[in-house]
C-alpha positions, 0 to 999 in steps of 0.5 A: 806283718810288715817286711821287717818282722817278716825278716826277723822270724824265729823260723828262719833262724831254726831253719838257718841253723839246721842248714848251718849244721847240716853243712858243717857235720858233713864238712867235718865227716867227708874226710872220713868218707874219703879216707875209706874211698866212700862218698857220703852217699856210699857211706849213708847207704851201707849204713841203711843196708846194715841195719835194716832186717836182712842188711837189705833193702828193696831198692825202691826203699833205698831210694826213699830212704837216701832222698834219690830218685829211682834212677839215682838209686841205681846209678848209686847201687852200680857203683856200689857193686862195681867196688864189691859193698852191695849186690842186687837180689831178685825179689822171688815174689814180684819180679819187678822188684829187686833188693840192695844188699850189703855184702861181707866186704861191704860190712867190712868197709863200714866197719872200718870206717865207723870208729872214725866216723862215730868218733867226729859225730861224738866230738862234733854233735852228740858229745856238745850236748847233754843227754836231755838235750839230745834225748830231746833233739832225737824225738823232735826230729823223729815227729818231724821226719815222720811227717816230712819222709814218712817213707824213710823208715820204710823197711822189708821185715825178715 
């Protein structure tokens, strides 16, 4: 294969768009965050804590699950509980483990700050395409997300 069809493969397009997607839903959602006072590392992680068994997480699954190394996660879980969203619960089990877990005015700031958001993920994403289409676009990314992160749907059952 010379460098030209090297260039012109199809996988570098999908990739491409990904990433052009990617950029422009969060250029189009961090206005939302920021009205609410949230980055959208706060705000992924309250919606991880609110729909996980128990709103909470064992913070080394936090981590996983936001792509942030143990250090980031607690760095993250400070500031989350410095601002009242999220408090840390020892797990009883093991010692060595601890929980992040949404709190009522954690659940409060989400709730305020999803009609928004879920109103630019409609108008920007889900709402562009058809039902198969974006049937079709869920279940390809779950097969490769369940490849690539494994880990991210890592949950403590209740």
């Amino acid at each position: 294969m010379n460098a030209t069809d090297l260039f012109d493969d199809p996988r570098l397009t999908t990739m491409g768009l990904l990433y052009e997607v990617h950029d422009g839903l969060l250029r189009k959602l961090e206005p939302t965050w920021k009205k609410h006072g949230l980055s959208g590392l706060d705000a992924n992680a309250l919606m991880r804590l609110s729909r996980s068994a128990g709103r909470r997480l064992r913070m080394t699954d936090l981590a996983a699950q936001t792509n942030l190394s143990t250090s980031g996660v607690t760095r993250l879980v400070d500031r989350l509980q410095r601002n009242g969203f999220v408090r840390r619960e020892l797990d009883a089990a093991d010692r060595r483990s601890s929980y992040a877990v949404l709190t009522a005015a954690g659940a409060t700031r989400l709730a305020r700050v999803l009609p928004e958001y879920l109103e630019v993920v409609e108008r920007w994403f889900t709402g562009l395409l058809t039902r198969d289409q974006l049937d079709g676009l869920v279940a390809g990314l779950r097969i490769v997300r369940d490849e690539v992160s494994p880990q991210a749907t890592a949950y403590e059952p209740e």
